[in-house]
C-alpha positions in Angstrom: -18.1 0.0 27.4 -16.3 1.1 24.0 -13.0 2.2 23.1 -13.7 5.0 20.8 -11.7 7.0 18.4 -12.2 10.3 17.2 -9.7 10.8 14.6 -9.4 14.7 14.0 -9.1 14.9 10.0 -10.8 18.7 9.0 -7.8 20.3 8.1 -7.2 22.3 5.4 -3.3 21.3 4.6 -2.7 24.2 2.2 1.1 23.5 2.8 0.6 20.4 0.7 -0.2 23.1 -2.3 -2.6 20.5 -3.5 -6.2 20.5 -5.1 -6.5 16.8 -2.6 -7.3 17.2 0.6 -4.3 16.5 3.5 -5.7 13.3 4.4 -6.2 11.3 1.2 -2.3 11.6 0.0 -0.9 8.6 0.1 1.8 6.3 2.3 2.5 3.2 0.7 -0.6 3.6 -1.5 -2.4 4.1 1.4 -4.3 7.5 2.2 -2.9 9.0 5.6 -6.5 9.1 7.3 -6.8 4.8 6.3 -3.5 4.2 8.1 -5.0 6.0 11.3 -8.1 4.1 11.0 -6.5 0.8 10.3 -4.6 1.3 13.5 -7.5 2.6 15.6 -9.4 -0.6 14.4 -7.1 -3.1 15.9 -8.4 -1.9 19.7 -10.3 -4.3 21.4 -14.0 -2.8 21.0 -12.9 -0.4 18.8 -15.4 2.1 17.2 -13.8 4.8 15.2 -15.5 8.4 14.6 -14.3 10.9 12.2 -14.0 14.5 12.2 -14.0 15.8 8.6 -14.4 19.5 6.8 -11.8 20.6 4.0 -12.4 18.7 0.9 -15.2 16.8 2.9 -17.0 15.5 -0.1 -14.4 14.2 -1.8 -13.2 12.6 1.9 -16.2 11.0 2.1 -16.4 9.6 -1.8 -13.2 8.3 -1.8 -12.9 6.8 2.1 -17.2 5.5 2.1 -16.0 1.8 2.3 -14.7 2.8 6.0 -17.1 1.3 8.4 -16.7 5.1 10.7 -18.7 7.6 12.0 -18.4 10.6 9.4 -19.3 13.7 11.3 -18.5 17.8 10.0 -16.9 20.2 11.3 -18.3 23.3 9.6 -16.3 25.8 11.2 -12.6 24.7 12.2 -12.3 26.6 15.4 -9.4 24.7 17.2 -9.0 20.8 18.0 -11.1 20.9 20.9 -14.1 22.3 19.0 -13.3 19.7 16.2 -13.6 17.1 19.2 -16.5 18.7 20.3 -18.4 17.7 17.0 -18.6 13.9 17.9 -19.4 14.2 21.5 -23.2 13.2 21.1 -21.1 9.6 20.1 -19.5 9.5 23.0 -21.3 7.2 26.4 -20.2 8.3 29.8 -18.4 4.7 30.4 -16.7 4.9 27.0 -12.8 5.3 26.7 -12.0 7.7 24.4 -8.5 8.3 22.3 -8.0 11.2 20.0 -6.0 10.4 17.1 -5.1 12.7 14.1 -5.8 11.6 10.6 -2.2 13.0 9.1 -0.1 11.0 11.7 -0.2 7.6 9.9 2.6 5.7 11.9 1.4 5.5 15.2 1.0 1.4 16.2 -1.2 -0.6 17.5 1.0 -0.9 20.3 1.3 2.7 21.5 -2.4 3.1 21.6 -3.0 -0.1 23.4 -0.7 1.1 25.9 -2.6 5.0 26.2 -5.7 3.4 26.0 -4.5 0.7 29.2 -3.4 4.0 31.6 -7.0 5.2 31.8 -9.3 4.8 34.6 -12.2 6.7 36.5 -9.2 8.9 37.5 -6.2 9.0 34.9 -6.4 10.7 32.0 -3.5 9.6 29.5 -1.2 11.3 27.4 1.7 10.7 24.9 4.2 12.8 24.9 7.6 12.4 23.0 11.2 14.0 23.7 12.5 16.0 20.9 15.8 17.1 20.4 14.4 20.6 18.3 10.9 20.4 20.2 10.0 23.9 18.4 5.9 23.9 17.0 5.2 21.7 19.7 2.9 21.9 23.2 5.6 21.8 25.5 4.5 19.3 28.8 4.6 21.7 32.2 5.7 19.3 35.2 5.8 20.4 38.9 8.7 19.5 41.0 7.3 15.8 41.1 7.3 15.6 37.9 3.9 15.4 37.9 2.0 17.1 34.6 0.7 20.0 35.4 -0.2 21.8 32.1 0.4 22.3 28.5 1.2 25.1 26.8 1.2 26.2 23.2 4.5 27.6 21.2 3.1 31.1 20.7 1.9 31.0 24.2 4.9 30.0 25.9 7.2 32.0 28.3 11.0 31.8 27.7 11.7 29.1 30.7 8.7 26.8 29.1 10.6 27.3 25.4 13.5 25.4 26.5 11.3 22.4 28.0 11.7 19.5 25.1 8.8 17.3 25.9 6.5 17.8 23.4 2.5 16.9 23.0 1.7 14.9 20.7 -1.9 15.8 20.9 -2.9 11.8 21.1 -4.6 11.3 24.8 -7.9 9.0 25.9 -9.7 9.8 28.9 -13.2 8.3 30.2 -16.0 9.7 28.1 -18.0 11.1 31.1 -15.2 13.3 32.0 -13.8 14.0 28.6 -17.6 15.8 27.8 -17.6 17.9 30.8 -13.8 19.2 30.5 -14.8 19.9 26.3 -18.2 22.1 27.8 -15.6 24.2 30.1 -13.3 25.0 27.2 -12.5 28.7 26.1 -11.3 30.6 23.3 -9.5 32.9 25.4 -5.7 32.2 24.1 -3.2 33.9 21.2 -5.0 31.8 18.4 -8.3 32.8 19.5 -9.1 28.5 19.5 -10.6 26.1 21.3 -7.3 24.1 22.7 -8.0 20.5 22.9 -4.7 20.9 25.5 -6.7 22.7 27.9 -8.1 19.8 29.3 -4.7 18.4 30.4 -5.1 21.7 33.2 -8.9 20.7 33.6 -7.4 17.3 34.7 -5.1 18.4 37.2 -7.2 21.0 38.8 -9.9 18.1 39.9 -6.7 15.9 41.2 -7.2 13.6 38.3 -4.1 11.7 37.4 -2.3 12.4 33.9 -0.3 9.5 33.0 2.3 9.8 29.7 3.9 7.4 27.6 6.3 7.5 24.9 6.5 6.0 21.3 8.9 3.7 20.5 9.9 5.7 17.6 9.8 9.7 17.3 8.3 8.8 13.4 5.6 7.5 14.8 3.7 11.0 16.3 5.0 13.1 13.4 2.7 14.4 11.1 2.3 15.6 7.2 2.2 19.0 6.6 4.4 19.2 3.3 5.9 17.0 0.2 8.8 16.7 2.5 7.1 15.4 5.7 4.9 13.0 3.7 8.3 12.1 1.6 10.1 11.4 4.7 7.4 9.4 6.5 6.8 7.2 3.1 10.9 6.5 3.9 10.2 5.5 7.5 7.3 3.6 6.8 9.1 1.6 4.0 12.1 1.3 6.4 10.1 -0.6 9.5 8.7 -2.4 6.3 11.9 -3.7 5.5 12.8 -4.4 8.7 9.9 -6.6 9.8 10.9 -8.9 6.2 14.0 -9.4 7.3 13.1 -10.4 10.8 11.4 -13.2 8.8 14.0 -14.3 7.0 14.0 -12.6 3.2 17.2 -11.4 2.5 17.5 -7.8 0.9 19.6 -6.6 -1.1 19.5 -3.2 -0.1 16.8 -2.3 2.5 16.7 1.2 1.7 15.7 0.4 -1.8 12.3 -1.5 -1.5 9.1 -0.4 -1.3 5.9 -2.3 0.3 2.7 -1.2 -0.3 0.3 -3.7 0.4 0.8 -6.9 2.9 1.4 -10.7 2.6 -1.0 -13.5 3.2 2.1 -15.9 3.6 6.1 -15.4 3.3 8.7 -18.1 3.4 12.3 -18.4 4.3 15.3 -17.4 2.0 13.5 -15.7 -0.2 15.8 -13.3 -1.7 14.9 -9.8 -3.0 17.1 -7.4 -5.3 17.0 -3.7 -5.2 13.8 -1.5 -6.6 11.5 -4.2 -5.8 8.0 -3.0 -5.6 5.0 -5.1 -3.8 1.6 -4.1 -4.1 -1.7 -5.1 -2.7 -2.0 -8.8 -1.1 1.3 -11.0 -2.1 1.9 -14.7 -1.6 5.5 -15.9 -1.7 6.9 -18.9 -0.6 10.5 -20.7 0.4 13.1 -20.0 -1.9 12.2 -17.6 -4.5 14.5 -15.1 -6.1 13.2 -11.4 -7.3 15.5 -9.4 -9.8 16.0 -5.7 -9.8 13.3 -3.4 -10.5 10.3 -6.1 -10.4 6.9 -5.1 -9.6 4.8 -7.9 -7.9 1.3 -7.0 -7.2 -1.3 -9.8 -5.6 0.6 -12.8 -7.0 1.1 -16.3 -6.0 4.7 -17.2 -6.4 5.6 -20.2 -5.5 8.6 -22.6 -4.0 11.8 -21.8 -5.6 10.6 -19.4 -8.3 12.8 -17.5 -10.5 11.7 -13.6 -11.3 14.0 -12.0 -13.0 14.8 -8.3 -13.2 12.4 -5.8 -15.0 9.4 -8.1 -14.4 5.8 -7.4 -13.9 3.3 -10.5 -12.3 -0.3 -8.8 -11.2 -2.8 -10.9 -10.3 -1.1 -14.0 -11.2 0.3 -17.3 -9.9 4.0 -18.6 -11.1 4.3 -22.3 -10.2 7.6 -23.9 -7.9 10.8 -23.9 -9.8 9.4 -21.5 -12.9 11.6 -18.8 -14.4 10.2 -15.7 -15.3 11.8 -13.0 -17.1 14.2 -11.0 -17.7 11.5 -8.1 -19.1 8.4 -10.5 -19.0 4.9 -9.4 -18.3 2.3 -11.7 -16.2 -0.9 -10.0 -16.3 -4.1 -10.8 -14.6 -5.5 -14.2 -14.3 -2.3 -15.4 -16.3 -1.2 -19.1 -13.7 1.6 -21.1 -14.7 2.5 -24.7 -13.3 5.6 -25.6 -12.2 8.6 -25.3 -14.1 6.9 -22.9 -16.7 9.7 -20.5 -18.4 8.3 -17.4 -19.5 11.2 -15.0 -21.1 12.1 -11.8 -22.2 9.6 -9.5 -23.9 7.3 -12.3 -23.3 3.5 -11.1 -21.9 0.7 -13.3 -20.6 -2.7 -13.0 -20.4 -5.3 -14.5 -18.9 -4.1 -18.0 -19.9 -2.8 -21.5 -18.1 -0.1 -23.0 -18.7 1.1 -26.4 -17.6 4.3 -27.7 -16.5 7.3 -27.5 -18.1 6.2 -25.1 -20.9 8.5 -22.4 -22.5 7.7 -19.0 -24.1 11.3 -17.9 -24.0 11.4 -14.7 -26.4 9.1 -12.0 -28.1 5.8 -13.2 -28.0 1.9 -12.5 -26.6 0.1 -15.2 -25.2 -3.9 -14.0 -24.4 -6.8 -16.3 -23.5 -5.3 -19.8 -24.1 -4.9 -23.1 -22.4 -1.5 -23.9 -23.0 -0.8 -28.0 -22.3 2.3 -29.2 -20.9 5.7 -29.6 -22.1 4.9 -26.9 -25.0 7.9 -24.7 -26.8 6.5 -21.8 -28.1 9.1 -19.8 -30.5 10.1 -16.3 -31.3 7.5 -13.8 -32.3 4.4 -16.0 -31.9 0.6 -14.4 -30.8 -2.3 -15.3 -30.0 -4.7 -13.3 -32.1 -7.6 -13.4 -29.2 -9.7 -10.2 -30.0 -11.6 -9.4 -33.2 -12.4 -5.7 -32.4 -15.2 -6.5 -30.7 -15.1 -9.7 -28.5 -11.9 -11.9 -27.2 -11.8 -15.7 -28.2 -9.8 -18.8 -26.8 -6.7 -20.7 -28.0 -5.8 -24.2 -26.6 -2.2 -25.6 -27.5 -2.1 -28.9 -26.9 0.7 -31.4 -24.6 4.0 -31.1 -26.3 3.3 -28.9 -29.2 6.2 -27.2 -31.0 4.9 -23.5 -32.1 7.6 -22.6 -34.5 8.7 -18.8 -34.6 6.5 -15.8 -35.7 3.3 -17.9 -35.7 -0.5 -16.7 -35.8 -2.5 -18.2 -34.0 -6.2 -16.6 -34.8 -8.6 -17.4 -32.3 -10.4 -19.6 -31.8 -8.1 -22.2 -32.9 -6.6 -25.4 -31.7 -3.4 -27.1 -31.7 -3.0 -30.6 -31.4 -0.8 -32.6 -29.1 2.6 -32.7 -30.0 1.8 -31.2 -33.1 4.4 -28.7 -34.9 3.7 -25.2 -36.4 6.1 -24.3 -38.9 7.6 -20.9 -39.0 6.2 -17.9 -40.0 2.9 -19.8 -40.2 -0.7 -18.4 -39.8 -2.7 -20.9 -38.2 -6.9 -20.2 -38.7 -8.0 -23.7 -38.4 -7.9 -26.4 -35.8 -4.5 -28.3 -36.4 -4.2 -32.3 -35.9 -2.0 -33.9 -33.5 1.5 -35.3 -34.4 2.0 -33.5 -37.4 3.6 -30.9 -39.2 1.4 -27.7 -40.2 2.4 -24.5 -42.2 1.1 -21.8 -44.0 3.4 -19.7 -46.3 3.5 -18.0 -49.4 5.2 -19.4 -52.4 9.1 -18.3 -51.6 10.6 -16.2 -55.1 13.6 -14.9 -56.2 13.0 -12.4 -59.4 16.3 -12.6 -62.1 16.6 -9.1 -63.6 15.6 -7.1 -60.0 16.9 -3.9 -59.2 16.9 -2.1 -56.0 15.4 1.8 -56.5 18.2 4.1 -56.2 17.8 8.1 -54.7 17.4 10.3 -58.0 19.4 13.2 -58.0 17.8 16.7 -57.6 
């Protein structure tokens, strides 16, 4: 036995006024339909089958790493006759869940609990209560209480109108009896569609049990059918974010003003985050690190007791305990810094090292280098790493001074504790513990004139 998912994702979304299909716009950088699957994935078993139509290629092209069944639905004739598409995937023993790939924020949780309520004679449903239930399947209970029916908004009589529990469309039933109720299904209703719903009646007519739950949240069954839904939901999502960082301990400055779109591989205590802070991808931070304002941090390493400071951008990079990055700095891929590394304003990094207790505090480019220990690199200085045609290495040795607006033209080395001189344009290999320069005669020309404007 399975648990199987069919996620329903063949709709057209022409609300969206969009040349991308429904599905792939994103939440946290994340299409809608990957959310779904990422959830449906965490059930025990889990084997996830996808219904897909409008904008199908470009579905498929942009979502083939997902390890799914990708089945058409070349007509869209209602949700139960997308359903019906995948039913040859489906064993008699099998529990099956429908999901819907533009409700990204169902959890885990709120499956694993439909999914729990079936047996050989329950079939589960989640409902929600809604204060404005209007658009909705409203849930028809007899005087038990028990469910007795759904019926559609256009369908509905004026006593079912004012009923606000809604269906959320998500239920799992037992695959053998899930087949035979989609083989008894008509089109014989005011949208002329197969009605996934239909089977809820099915159910109840052969004394089998329906069972509801609830989400925790409302969010969490609404789905995208606009700019504004998808807005709102990219809101909510960053809000439960938010509120799962703080839970372990990183203080924010302003919750609502955060965005986290990606995960982390490990987080520490009392780190402390200003507003407009954006994560991306996979993010390593430990204890004690400080971000600024309006930093983007995207699959870095930061370690103990960092320092990034606001306007700063680290992707794909480590900072090492107790550095100090920023403000206005620039760590670009592959660029790792030891511990107590100072990188400053208007400084970027590139694919370089550099060891402990460096400083490249102001205006300068640092690209394919080794840069030792204990270096102070001034003002204005570059590494001059790419010909045209191919990129070349620098290495700056322990405890080298680099004085301001320096060349260094790759490949080149500096020597330990050696000093550049200002202004200098370094094309050969310099020796330790000594002074080297390169600069043009200074003059001063008696009898000099500056141009003046002629008149017209």
């Amino acid at each position: 036995m399975q648990t199987k998912s069919i996620i329903l994702a063949a709709g057209q979304g022409t609300r969206m006024r969009s040349k991308r299909p429904k599905v792939l716009h994103p939440i946290a950088n994340k299409s809608l339909l990957e959310h779904v699957y990422d959830t449906a994935m965490q059930m025990q078993d889990a084997a996830v089958n996808i219904i897909y139509g409008h904008g199908g290629e470009q579905v498929l092209e942009t979502l083939k790493h997902l390890d799914a069944n990708w089945v058409e639905q070349k007509e869209r004739l209602g949700t139960g006759h997308a359903v019906q598409q995948a039913i040859h995937l489906i064993e008699d023993e099998d529990i099956v869940i429908i999901l819907y790939g533009d409700v990204p924020l169902l959890k885990a949780e709120t499956i694993n609990t439909i999914v729990s309520n079936v047996d050989e004679n329950t079939l589960a449903l989640l409902t929600v209560i809604l204060d404005d239930p209007h658009g909705y399947g409203r849930i028809v209970r007899d005087g038990d209480k028990k469910v007795i029916k759904i019926v559609e908004q256009k369908d509905a009589n004026e006593q079912e109108l004012l009923i606000t529990e809604g269906n959320t469309g998500i239920l799992a039933a037992r695959g053998d009896k899930l087949k035979k109720w989609l083989s008894q299904l008509s089109n014989n209703n005011a949208q002329n569609e197969y009605y996934l719903t239909d089977i809820i009646e099915m159910a109840v007519n052969e004394g089998v049990t329906v069972k509801t739950s609830h989400p925790e949240s409302q969010d969490e069954v609404l789905g995208v059918n606009n700019r504004e839904q998808l807005a709102y939901l990219e809101r909510a999502y960053q809000n439960d974010q938010a509120a799962q960082l703080m839970t372990q301990g990183v203080t924010l400055a302003d919750p609502a003003r955060i965005d986290v779109r990606g995960k982390f591989t490990e987080l520490g205590t009392d780190i402390s985050v200003d507003i407009n802070v954006i994560f991306e991808g996979e993010n390593r931070i430990e204890d004690d690190v400080f971000i600024g304002a309006n930093c983007v941090i995207k699959n870095a390493v930061i370690k103990q007791g960092a320092q990034i400071l606001p306007n700063s951008i680290i992707e794909d990079a480590i900072v090492g305990a107790e550095s100090r990055i920023g403000p206005y700095a620039r760590l670009r891929p592959q660029a790792e810094l030891a511990d107590h590394v100072h990188i400053g304003n208007f400084v970027e990094i590139k694919k370089s090292t550099v060891a402990s207790g460096s400083k490249i505090n102001h205006l300068s480019y640092v690209g394919d280098a080794e840069v030792g220990s204990k270096v102070n690199i001034g003002a204005g200085t570059i590494t001059c790493n790419y010909d045209g045609a191919n990129k070349f290495k620098t290495i700056i040795g322990d405890g080298a001074f680099i004085g301001s607006d320096t060349q260094l033209v790759a490949p080149v080395s500096v020597g330990k504790n050696a000093t550049i001189g200002a202004g200098s344009t370094i094309t050969k290999d310099t020796p330790d513990d000594r002074l080297t320069l390169s600069r043009s005669k200074q003059l001063s020309v008696e009898g000099w004139q500056r141009p003046v404007k002629k008149e017209k």
